[in-house]
C-alpha positions as CSV (number, residue, x, y, z in Angstrom):
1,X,60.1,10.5,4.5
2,X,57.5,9.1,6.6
3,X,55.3,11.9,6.5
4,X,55.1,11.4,3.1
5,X,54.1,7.8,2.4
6,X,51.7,8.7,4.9
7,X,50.2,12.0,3.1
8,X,50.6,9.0,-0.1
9,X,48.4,6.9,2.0
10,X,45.4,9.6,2.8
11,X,46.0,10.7,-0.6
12,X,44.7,6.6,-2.1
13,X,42.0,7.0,0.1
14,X,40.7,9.5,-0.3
15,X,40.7,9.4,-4.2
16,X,39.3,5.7,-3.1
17,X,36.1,6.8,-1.8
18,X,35.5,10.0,-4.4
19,X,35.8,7.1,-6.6
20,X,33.2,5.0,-5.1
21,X,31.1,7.8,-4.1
22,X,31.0,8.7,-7.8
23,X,29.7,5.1,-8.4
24,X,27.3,5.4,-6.2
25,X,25.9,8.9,-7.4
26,X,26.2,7.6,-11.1
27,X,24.0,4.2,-10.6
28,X,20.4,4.1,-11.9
29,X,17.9,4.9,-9.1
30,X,15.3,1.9,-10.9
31,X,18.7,-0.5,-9.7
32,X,19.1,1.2,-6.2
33,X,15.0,1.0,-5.5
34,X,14.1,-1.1,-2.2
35,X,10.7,-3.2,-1.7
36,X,8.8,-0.3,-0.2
37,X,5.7,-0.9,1.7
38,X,3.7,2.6,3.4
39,X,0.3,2.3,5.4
40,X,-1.7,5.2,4.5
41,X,-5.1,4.1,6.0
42,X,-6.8,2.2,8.8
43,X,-10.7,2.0,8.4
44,X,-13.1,0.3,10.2
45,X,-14.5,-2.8,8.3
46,X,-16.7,-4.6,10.4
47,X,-15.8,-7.1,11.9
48,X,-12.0,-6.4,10.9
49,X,-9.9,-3.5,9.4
50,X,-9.5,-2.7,5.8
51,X,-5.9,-1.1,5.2
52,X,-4.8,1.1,2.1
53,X,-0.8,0.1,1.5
54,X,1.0,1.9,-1.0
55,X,4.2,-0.3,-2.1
56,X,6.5,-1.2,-4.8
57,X,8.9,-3.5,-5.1
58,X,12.0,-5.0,-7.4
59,X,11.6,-6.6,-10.7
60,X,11.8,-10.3,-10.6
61,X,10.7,-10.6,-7.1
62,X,7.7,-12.6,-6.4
63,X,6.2,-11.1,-3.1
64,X,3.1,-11.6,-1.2
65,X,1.4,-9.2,1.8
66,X,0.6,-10.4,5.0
67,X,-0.9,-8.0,8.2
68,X,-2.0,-8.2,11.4
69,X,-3.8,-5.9,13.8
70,X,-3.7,-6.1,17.8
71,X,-5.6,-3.9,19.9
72,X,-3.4,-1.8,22.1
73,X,-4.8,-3.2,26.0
74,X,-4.0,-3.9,29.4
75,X,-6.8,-6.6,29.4
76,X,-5.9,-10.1,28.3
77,X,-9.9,-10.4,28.0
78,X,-10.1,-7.4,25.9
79,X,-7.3,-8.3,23.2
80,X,-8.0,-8.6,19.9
81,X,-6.7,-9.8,16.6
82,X,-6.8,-10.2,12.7
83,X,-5.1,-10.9,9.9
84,X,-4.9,-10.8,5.9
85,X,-2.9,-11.3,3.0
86,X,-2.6,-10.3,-0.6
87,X,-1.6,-13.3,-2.9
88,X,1.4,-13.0,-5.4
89,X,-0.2,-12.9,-8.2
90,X,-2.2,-9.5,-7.3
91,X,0.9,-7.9,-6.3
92,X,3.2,-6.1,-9.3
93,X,6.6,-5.8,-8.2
94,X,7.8,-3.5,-11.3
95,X,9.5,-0.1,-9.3
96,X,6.1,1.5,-9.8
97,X,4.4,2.9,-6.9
98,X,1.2,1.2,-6.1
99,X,-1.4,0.9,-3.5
100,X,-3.2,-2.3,-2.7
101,X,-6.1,-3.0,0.1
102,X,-5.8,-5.5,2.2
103,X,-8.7,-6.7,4.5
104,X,-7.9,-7.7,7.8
105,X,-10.3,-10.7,9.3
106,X,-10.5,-11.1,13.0
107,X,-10.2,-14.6,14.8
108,X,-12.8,-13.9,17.6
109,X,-14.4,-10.5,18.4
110,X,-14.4,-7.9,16.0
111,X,-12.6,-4.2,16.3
112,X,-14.9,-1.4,17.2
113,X,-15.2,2.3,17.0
114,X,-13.0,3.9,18.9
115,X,-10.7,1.0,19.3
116,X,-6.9,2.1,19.1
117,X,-5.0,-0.8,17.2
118,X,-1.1,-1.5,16.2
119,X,-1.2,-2.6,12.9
120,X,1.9,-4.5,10.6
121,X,2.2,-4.9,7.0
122,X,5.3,-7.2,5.3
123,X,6.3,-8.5,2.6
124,X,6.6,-12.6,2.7
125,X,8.7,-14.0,-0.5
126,X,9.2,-17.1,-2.1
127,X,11.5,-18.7,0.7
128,X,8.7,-17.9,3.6
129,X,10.8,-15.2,4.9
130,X,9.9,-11.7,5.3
131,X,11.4,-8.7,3.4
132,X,9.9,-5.4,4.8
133,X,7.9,-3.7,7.9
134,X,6.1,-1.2,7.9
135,X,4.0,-1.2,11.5
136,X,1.9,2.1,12.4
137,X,-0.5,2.5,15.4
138,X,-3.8,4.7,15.7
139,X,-7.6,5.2,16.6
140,X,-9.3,3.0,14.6
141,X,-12.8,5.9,12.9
């Protein structure tokens, strides 16, 4: 008799999760979409970077982009640093994919050829929290 409320009990699970698993497959892929954010290029832009981003994002979100770029030393007197942003209002948050440039601005000396350089790209919402990272690292051309 045990072994049967048992085998009852894997039985309700496991009809459980095909259930929800069935949900899951079912729902619309727009309502399952996450705020996506891909760097596809790092150029040289004297004295900064310019990055392409491709990105989308959820209806009803209002979302800015924010970067920064450090060059990948040993030095201390060698580092270097910039940022940029891409105000709200120039970024449409509708599930389409889209890409965006962003220029990145450097607070003191400028990249230069040859420079390799970490890179990070987020989302910053409403709240002043951020959403998404996306970071790369490469040789800047």
């Amino acid at each position: 008799m045990k072994a049967s409320r048992v085998q009852r009990g894997v039985a309700a699970a496991t009809l459980a999760a095909l259930a929800f698993a069935g949900t899951v497959a079912t729902a619309s892929t727009a309502a399952a979409k996450a705020n996506l954010l891909d760097i596809t290029k790092v150029s040289l832009d004297k004295p900064g970077l310019q990055l392409d981003i491709k990105y989308s994002c959820d209806i009803g979100v209002d979302l800015q982009m924010a970067g920064y770029a450090s060059k990948v030393t040993e030095s201390a007197a060698d580092k270097r640093n910039a940022t940029g942003t891409i105000e709200a209002s120039k970024v449409t948050c509708d599930y389409v994919s889209r890409t965006v440039q962003m220029k990145l601005r450097p607070a003191g000396n400028g990249f230069v050829k040859g420079d390799k350089v970490k890179v990070t790209v987020f989302y910053w919402d409403e709240n002043g929290s951020f959403r998404t990272q996306e970071e790369t690292a490469t040789v800047v051309l």
